[in-house]
N, C-alpha and C positions, 0 to 999 in steps of 0.2 A: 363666370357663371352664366350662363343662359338658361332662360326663361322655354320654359315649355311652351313650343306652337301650338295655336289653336286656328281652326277657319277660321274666318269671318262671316257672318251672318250678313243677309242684303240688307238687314238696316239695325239700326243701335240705338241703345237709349243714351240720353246724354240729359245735361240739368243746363240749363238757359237760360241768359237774362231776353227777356221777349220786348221789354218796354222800358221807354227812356225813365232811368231814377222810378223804377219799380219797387226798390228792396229785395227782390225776392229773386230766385232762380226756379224753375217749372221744368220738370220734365218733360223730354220732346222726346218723340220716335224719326229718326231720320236715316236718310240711306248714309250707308257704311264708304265712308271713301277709297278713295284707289290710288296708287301712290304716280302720283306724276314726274316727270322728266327732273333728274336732280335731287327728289324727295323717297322719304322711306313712311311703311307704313306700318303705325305702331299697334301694340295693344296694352292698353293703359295698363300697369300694373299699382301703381300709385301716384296721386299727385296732390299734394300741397295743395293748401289753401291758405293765400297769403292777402295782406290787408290790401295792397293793392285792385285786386279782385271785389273787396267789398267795398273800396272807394268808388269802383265802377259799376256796381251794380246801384249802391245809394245815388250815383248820380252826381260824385265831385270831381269825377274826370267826364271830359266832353265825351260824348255818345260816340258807336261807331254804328256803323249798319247793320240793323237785329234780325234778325235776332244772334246772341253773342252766346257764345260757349268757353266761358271763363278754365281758366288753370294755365298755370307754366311755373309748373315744378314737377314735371312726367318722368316719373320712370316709367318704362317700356322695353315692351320686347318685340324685335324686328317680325316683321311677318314676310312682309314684301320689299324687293328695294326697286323705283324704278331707275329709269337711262340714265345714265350717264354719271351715277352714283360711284364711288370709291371707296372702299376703306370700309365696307358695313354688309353685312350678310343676315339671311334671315338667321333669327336664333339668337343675334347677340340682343345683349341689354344696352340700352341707351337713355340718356337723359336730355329733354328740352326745355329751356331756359326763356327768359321771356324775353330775349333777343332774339326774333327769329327771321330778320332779313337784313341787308344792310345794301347802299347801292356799290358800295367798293372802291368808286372812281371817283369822291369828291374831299376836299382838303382834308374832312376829320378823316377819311376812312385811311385817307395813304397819308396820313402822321400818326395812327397807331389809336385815336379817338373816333372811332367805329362806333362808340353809345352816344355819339353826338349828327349823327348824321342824319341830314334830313328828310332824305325816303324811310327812314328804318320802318320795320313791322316788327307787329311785337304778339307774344302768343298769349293767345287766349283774350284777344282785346281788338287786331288786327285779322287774326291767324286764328284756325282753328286751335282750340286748348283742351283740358286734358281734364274737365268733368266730362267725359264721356267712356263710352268702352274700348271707341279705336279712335287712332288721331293720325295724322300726313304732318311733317317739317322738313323743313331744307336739309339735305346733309350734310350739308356745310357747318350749320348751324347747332347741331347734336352733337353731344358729348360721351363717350365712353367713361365707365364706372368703375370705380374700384371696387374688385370682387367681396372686401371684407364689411361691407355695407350691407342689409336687406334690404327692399325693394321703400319699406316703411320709412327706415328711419334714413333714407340719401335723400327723401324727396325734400326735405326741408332745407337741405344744403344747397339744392337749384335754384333758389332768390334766396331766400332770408339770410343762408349761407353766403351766397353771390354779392349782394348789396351790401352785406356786414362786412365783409372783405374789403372789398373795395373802400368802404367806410372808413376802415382801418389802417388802410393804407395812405388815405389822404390825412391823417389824425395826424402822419407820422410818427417820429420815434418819442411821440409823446410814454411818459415812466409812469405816473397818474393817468387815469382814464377814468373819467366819467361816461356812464351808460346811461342816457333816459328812456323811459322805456323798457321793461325786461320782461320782454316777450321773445318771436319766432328766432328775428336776427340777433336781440341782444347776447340772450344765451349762448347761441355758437361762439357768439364776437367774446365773449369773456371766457372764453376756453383759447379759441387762438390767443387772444391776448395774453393771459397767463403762463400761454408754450412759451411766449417769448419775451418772460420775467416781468409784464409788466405791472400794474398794480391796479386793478380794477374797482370801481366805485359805482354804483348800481343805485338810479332814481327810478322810484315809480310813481303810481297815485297813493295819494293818503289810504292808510291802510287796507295798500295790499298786501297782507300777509305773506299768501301765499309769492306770488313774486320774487318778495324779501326773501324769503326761505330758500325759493331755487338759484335764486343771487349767491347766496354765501354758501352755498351746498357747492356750487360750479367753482367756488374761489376766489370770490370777491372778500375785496379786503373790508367794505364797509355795503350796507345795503339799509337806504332809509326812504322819507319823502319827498321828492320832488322838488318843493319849498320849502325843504329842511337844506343850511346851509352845508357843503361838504367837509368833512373834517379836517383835510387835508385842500390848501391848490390846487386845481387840478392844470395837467399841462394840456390837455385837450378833453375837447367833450364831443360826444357822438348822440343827437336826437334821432333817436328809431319811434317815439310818438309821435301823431301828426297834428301838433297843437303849439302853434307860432309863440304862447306867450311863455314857452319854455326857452325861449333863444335868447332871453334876458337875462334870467335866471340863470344859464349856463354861462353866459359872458360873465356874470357875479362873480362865479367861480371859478375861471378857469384864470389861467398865471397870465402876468406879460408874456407877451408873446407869443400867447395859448391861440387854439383853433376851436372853433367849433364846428362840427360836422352837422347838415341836418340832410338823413340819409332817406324821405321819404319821398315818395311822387308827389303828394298831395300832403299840405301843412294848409290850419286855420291863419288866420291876419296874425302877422311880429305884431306886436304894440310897438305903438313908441316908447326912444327910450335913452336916456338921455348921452350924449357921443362919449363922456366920459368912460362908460363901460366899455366900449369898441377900441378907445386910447391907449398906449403905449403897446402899441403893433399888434392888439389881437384883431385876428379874422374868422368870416363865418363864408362858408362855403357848401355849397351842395352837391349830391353825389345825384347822377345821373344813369341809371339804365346798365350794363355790364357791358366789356367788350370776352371776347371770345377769349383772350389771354388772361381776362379775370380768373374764368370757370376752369379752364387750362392748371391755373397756380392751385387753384385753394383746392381743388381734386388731387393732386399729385401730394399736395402737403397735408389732406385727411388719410390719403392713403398710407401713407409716411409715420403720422402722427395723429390717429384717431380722435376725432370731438365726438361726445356722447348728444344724440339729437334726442331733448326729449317731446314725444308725441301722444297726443291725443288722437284715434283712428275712429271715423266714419264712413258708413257706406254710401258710394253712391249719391244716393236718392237720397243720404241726409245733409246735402249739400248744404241746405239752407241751415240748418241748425248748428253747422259746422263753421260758416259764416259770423251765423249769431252768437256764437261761442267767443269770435273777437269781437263784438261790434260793442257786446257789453262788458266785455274783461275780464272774463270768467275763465278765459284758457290759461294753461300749465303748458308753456311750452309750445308747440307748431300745432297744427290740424292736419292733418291728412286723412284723403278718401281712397277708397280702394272699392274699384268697381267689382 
């Protein structure tokens, strides 16, 4: 499916973080980019809005140099490709992820751990991103789409999808699964999980209803409070909230030999807590940024075997309110804008 071409205007509107831990993102009028040696140039067709974006605009990830044009969960349609480009022509649809540089030639990159590498750039925080109308990324870096997707509902698959994967993958062949958190990524993560029999358990905040609702709706076996014990051991647990005194809680719960995942960029202080909970071989570990073979898997396997993304759609210009929709807990599911 490709996306119908349009010019480019010489300049675009986009929504901005302008100042360090502002809260807020401001519209800005800027010139429209050009696509440079290696890179394509998009026109946003849709992009997510995920919590990491509003960790950085509140100011819990360190600053970059502002003003910042947050998004990387773009879908897009090619406009231009420039030199030395392969594999991508104007007209196709493409997806940018929030890996969008890597240096290639240092231990993590050539052992297959490319989201641990210490040049990386990342979109929408490093890199141009995808609150605006047009955007420029490595072509290395972009991902081709499976056609049975809309422009809407894949953009939530580019991180939330991405990191819940990966999440997943580190849980291992855990049969029990606890979710904290059921939001952008939990949701997808309990559809995959379910394709592949396993038994999902869904923590949120004290009454979230609604939450709970889209928990057991998606196929969760059990869906409660947070500090409501799990009915069942779990063999692993996965934190998609970013609130460190959940990592205790989940050790409570999880079997010998259980994992906990905690899949966010940014987590409040673990408490302490006493080593007896960590004892008889469970571990806590953290998931880190995607590699290219992530986005690679969990696209071939939505294409294969479809997750329902469910979305809340903003335009634009209501960036901020689209932000403020996670920030207080009020969203169903992902956010996405559509310029």
């Amino acid at each position: 499916m490709r996306p119908i071409r349009r010019i480019p205007d010489a300049t675009m509107r986009v929504m901005a973080l302008q100042q360090p831990s502002a809260g807020v993102v401001v519209p800005l009028d800027v010139p429209t980019p050009v696509a440079g040696s290696g890179q394509l140039l998009i026109r946003v067709l849709a992009c997510g809005v995920c919590r990491t974006d509003l960790h950085m605009v509140d100011g819990d990830l360190p600053a970059r140099p502002l003003p910042i044009v947050p998004g990387h969960e773009i879908v897009g349609g090619v406009e231009a490709v420039g030199d030395e480009v392969g594999g991508f022509a104007p007209g196709d649809r493409v997806g940018v992820p929030w890996l969008g540089y890597t240096c290639g030639d240092c231990a993590y990159c050539r052992s297959g751990r490319e989201n641990l590498c210490r040049a990386a750039r990342f979109t929408g925080y490093d890199l141009p991103g995808g609150y605006a109308e047009w955007t420029v990324a490595d072509a290395r870096f972009c991902f081709r789409l499976p056609d049975r997707y809309d422009d809407v509902h894949l953009a939530p698959l580019l991180c939330a999808g991405l990191i819940g994967y990966r999440a997943l993958r580190l849980a291992g062949d855990a049969e029990r699964l606890g979710l904290y958190g059921f939001g952008a990524s939990a949701h997808i993560v309990a559809q995959l999980a379910r394709s592949e029999g396993r038994r999902v358990f869904a923590f949120t905040r004290e009454g979230d209803d609604e939450a709970q609702s889209l928990a057991r709706e998606l196929g969760a076996d059990w869906a409660g409070s947070s500090d409501t014990p799990a009915p069942d051991e779990l063999d692993a647990a996965i934190i998609f909230a970013p609130v460190g005194a959940l990592v205790p809680l989940a050790l409570r719960s999880v079997a010998r030999g259980g994992t906990v995942v905690c899949a966010g960029i940014h987590m409040s202080d673990i408490p302490s807590f006493p080593y007896e909970l960590l004892w008889q071989e469970r571990s806590i570990r953290s998931v880190a940024n995607l590699t290219r073979a992530d986005g690679t898997e969990l696209l071939e396997r939505v294409a294969q075997a479809p997750v329902r993304t469910v979305v809340e759609r903003f335009p634009l210009m209501a960036a901020e309110e689209a932000l403020d929709s996670i920030r207080s807990g009020r969203l169903r599911g992902a956010a996405v804008l559509t310029p």
